[in-house]
C-alpha positions as CSV (number, residue, x, y, z in Angstrom):
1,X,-8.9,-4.3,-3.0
2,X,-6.1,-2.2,-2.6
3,X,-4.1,-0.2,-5.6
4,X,-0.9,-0.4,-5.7
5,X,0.9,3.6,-5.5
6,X,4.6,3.6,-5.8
7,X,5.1,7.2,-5.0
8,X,1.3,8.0,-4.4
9,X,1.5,10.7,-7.2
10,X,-1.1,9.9,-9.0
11,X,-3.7,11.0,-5.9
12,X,-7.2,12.7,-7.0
13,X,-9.8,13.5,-4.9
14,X,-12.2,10.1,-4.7
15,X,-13.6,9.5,-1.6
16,X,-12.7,6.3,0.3
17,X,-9.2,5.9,-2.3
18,X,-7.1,2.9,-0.7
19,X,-3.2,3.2,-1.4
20,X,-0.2,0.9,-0.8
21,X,2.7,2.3,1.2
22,X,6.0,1.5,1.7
23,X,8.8,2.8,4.1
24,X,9.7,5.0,1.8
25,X,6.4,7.0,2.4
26,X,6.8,7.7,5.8
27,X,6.0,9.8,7.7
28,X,2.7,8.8,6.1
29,X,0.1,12.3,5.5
30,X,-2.8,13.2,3.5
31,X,-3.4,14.6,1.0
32,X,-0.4,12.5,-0.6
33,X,2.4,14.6,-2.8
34,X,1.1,15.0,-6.3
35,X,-2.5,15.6,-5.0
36,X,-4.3,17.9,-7.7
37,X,-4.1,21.7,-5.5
38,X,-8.2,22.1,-6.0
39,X,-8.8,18.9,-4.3
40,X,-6.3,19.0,-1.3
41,X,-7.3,19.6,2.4
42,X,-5.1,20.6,5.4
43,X,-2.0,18.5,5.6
44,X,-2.5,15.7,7.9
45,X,-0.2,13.5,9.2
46,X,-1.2,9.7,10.3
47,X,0.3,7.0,12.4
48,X,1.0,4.3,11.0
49,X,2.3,0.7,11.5
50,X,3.4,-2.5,9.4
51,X,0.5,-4.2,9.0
52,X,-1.7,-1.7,9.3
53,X,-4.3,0.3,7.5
54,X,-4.5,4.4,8.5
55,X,-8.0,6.4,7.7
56,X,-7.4,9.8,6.9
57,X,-10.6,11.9,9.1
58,X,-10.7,14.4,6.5
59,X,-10.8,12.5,3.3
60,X,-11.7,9.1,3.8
61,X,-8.4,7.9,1.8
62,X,-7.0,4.8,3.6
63,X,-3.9,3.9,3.2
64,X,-1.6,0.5,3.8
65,X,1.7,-0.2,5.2
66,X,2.6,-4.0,4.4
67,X,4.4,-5.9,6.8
68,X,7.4,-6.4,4.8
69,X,7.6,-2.6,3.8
């Protein structure tokens, strides 16, 4: 199941966290903005397509661009 995050402000720091993109998230990189600062990691940025899901190597977050996005 995936959970739908307009902006992807309301991050935290659970492993394995699936998020929703759309267009307007690109260039798509973890940790996303609003992430609490005691949980963020180095800034990461991940290729991504529509369709697609992206893994984030340091987090485990995974995040979805849908086709139509």
């Amino acid at each position: 199941m995936i959970a739908k995050t307009p902006a992807l402000s309301d991050a935290s720091a659970d492993n394995e966290r699936q998020h929703q993109i759309s267009s307007a998230d690109l260039p798509l990189h973890c940790p996303p903005d609003g992430t609490a600062l005691w949980s963020q990691h180095p800034r990461v940025y991940l290729p991504i397509a529509a369709g697609e899901t992206a893994l984030c190597p340091y987090c485990g977050n995974r995040f979805f661009l849908p086709k139509d996005a």
